[in-house]
C-alpha positions in Angstrom: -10.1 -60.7 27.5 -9.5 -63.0 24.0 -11.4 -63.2 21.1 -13.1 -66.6 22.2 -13.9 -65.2 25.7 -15.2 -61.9 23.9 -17.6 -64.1 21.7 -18.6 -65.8 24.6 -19.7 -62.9 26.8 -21.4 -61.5 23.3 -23.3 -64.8 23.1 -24.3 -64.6 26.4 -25.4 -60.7 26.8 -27.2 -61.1 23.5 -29.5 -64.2 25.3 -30.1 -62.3 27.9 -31.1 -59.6 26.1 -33.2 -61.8 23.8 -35.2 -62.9 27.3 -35.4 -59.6 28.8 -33.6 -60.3 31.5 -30.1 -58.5 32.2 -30.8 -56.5 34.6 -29.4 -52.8 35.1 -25.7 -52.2 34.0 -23.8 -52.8 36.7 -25.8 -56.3 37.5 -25.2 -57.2 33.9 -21.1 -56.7 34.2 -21.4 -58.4 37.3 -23.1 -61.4 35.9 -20.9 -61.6 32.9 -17.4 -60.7 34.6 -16.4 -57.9 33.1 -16.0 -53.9 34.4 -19.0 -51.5 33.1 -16.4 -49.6 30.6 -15.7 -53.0 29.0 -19.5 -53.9 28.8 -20.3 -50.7 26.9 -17.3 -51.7 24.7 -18.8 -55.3 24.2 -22.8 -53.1 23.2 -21.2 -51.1 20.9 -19.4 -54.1 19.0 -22.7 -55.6 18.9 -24.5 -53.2 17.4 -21.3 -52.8 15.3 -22.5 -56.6 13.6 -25.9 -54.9 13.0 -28.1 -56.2 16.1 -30.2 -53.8 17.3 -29.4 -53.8 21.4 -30.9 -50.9 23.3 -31.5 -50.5 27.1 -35.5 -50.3 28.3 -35.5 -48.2 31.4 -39.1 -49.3 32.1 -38.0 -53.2 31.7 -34.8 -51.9 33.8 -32.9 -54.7 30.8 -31.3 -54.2 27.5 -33.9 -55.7 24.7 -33.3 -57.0 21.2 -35.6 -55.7 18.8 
């Protein structure tokens, strides 16, 4: 994956997120193309630029505080 593609999955995990709706995990790599490993990789860069991302087990989504 390049940089553009990378900042293109961000942008689109982080409006998901925003909306509540990405789904578990593995529904969420689906959607965006990537493996599971590489979607944890992608979180972690993210909260890396300071957004808080964290996964609601109840909402079964990851949420942005």
């Amino acid at each position: 994956m390049n940089i553009t593609e990378n900042k293109e999955v961000k942008r689109k995990l982080i409006k998901l997120a925003i909306h509540k709706s990405t789904g578990r995990p593995k529904e969420l790599a689906d959607i965006l193309s990537v493996c599971e490993r590489n979607l944890y990789r992608i979180i972690e860069a993210i909260k890396d630029e300071g957004i808080n991302i964290r996964y609601s087990r109840p909402l079964k989504s990851y949420i942005i505080d």
